[in-house]
N, C-alpha and C positions, 0 to 999 in steps of 0.2 A: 187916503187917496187911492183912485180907482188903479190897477194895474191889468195890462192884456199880454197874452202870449198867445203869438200866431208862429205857426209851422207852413213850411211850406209847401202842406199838402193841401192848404185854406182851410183848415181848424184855427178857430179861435176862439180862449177861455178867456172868461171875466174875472180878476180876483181883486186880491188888496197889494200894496205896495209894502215895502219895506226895503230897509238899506239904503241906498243912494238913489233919491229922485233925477233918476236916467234913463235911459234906454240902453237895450244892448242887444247886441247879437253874437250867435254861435252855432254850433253843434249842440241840438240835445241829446241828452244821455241821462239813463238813470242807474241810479247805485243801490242795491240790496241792504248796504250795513244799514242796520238798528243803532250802531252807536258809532264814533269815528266824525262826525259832520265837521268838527275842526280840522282834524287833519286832509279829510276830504279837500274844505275848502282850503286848506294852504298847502295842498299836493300840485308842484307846475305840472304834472302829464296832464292835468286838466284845464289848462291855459289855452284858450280856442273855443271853450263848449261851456254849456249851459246847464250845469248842475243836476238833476233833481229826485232827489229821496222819495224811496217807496215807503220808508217806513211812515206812517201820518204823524207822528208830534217829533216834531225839532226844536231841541235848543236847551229842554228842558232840565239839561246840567250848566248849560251857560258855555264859556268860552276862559279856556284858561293858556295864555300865551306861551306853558310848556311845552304845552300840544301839537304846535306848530308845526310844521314840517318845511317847512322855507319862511321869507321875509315878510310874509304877507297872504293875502288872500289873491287865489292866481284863477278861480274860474270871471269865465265872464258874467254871469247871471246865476240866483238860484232861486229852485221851485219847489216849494212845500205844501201840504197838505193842513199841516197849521203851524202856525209858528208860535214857541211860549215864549211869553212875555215878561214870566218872573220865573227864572230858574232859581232852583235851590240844591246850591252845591258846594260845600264851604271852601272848593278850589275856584270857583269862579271869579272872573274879572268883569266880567259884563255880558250882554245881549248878544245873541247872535245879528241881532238889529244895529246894535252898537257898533260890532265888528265888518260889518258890510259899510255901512258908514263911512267909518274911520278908512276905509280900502276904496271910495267910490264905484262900490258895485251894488247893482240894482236885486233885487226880489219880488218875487210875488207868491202871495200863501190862498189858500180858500179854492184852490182850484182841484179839479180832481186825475189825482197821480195817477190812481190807478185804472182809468180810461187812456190818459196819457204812453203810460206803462205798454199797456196791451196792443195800443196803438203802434209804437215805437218795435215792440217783439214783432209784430206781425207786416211792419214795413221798412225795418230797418230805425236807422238813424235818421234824423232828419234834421235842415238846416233851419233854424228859431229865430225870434227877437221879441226880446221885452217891451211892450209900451206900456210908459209910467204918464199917467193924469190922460187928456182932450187929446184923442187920437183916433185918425182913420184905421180901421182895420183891414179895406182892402189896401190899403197904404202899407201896414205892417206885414202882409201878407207876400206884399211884392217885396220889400225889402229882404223880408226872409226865400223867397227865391233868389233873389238878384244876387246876393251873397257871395263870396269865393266859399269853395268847398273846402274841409278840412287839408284838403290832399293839394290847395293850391298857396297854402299858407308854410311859411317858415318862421318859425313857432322856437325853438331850441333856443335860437338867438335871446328871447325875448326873458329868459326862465334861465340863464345860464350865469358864470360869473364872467366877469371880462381878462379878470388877471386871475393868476396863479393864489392860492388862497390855503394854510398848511394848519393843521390840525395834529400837534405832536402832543403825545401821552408819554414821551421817552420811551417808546415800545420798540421791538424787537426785530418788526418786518418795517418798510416803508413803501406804501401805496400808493400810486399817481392813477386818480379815480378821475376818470375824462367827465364832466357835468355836463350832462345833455340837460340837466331839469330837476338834479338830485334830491330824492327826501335825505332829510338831516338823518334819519331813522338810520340809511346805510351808512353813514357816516361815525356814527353811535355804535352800531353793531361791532365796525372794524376794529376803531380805538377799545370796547372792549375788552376783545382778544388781544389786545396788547400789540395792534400794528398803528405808525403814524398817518395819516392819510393829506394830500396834498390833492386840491380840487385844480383843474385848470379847464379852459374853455373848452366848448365840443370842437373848436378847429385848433386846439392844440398843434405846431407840427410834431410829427411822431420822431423825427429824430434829437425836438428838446427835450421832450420825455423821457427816450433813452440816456440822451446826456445827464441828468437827473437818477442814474443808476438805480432805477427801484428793484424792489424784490419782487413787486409785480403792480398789472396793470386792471382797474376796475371799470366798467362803464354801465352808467347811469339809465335808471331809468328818465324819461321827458314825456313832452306831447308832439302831435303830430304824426305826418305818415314818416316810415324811417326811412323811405326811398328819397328824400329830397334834404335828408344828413351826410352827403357825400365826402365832407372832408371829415369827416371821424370814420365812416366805411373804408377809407382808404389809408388812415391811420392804423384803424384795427389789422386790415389786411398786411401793413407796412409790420406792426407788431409782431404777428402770430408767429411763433416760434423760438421768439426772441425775449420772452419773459411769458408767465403767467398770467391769463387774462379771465379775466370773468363779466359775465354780466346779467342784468337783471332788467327785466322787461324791456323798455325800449332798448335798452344795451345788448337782448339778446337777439333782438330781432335784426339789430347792426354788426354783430359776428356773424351772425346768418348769411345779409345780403353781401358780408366783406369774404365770405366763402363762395360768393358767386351761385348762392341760394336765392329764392324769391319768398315775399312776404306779400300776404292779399288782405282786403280790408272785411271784417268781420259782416256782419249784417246789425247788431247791436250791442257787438264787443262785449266785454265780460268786466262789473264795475262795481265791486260788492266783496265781502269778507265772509263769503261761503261757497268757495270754488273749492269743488273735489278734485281731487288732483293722484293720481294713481302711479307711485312710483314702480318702476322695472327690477330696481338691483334690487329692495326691501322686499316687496311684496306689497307694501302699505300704500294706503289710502291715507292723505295728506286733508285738513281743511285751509284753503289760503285766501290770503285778502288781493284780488285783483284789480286793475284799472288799465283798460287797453283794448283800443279797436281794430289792431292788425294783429297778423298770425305768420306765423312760418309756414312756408309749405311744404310736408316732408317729404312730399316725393323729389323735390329739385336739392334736398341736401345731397353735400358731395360722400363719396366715398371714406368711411372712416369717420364722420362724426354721424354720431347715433343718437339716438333720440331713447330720454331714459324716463321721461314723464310725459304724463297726457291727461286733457282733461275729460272727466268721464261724462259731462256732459254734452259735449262736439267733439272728442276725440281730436281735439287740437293739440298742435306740442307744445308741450309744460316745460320740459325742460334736453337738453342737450350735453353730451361731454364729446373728446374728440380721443377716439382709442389711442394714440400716440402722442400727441402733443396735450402742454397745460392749457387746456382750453373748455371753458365749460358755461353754463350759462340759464336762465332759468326764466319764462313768461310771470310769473308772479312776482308777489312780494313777500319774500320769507321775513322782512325785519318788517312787518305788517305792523302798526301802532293803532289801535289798540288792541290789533290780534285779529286773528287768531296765531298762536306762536309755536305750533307744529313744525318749521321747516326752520326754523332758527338754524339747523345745522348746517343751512346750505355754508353762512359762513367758516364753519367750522370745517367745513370738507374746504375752502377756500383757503385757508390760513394752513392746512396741509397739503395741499399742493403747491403750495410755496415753499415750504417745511423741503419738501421731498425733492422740489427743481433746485 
């Protein structure tokens, strides 16, 4: 069956269909990894947008439900250059074809990424929609302007859990990790180290959490802008001082705005598993797996929290600690699955600043 993807700059490609005979719309964006396309598609920070891999052959290990990183498959559309259709991989469960299926979400292959790609660098992000079989294009065109913008959507809600949700290893610290949109990956990383980790909603109030006595507090990366997460911004702010807190990508960017910082949106954000990342205390050069279209802005940090990472290709901040207080925080993803596994430590410095408060 025929598939169309129109942008709303009036670009429109012809390809093939696959996954769930529908339509859909989003944000496009595209992702660097070579490998990862599972947990891509069941990563919620991409809950909103429209998937699509620069690397040309997807699928070709298949789909294996370890993989996972949430309950399901959370983008709204994906876009490949070709998609295989017999993987061979004796972990495999099924098709990446299968696996959009089974999640009702649409694809389209045959089309060319790397026009797409260059398009998207050279004007930003743009708002999309898939049309699956007998469809207008100046039709699909207007829909994908007509759109709410990424930045008009509350998105967290959708990606989160609604109750309180505990993950005990019998371990030694006990974590209350606010889920804006969590990968399991951090979840994994915590237990571990030998801490228990207790998931609760991003509008948690911040004084059941305390009641809750943890040895410290985690927050999640998600999608969306983080300026319209207000009741976790004023949770974290209600926190700080009061327990150990950390966060990872969207998490860091809602320490930031709960310090009365500001966060701007990218021009085509950074969505791939070869971001250089250039630490301050080490001297090193980190490789990390990213996914995120907003940033901190360093010059509106406050006094006292410092910026100890950047990325060496926009000289964004990568990551933050706070000279005085347990508070620290980091735009990547250090428990990256399937890698690259360079900054694994940021837990390890997490699980000693608990150690040490």
């Amino acid at each position: 069956m025929k598939a169309y993807l129109a942008l709303e700059d009036g670009t429109v490609v012809e390809g093939e269909a696959f996954g769930a005979e529908r339509d859909a719309m989003g944000e496009i964006i595209f992702c660097t990894s070579m490998t990862g396309y599972v947990e891509a598609l069941t990563d919620p920070s991409y809950k909103g947008q429209i998937l699509m891999m620069t690397y040309p052959l997807i699928g070709n290990y298949g789909v294996c439900r370890e993989d996972f990183e949430s309950d399901g498959v959370k983008v709204e559309g994906f876009v490949v250059r070709e998609l295989c259709k017999e993987p061979s991989n004796w972990r495999s469960e099924m098709t990446v074809d299968e696996l959009l299926k089974e999640y009702d979400v649409p694809g389209i292959e045959g089309v060319d990424t790397r026009m797409l790609t260059k398009k998207i660098r050279i004007y930003g992000t743009m708002k999309a929609v898939i049309g699956v079989g007998d469809v207008d294009r100046e039709e699909l065109v207007e829909r994908a302007k007509n759109q709410p913008s990424i930045s008009d959507l509350d998105l967290v809600d959708k990606v989160c859990v609604k109750e309180p949700k505990r993950f005990d290893v019998d371990g030694k610290y006990e974590v209350v990790l606010i889920d804006c949109g969590v990968k399991m990956s951090i979840v994994r990383q915590l237990m571990k180290r030998n801490v228990n980790v207790t998931l609760v909603p991003y509008n948690y109030p911040a004084k059941d959490i305390l009641d809750m006595n943890p040895d410290g507090v985690f927050v999640s990366n998600g999608p969306g802008d983080p300026e319209r997460v207000r009741e976790t911004i004023e949770t974290i702010r209600f926190l700080i001082g009061k327990v150990p807190i950390a966060g990872i990508c969207l998490g860091h960017q809602l320490i930031a705005l709960s310090l009365k910082a500001k966060t701007y949106k990218l021009k085509f954000g950074h969505h791939g598993s070869n971001q250089p990342v250039k630490d301050f205390e080490s001297g090193r050069v980190f490789i990390s797996s990213q996914n995120h279209n907003f940033a901190v802005d360093e010059k509106t940090l406050p006094k006292g929290m410092r910026v100890t990472q950047i990325n060496l290709n926009d000289m964004t901040v990568e990551g933050m600690k706070h000279e005085e207080l347990p508070l620290m925080s980091v735009q990547y993803h250090p428990e990256a699955s399937p890698g690259p596994h360079d900054t694994y430590f940021f837990f390890d410095e997490y699980v000693e600043m608990i150690r040490e408060y």
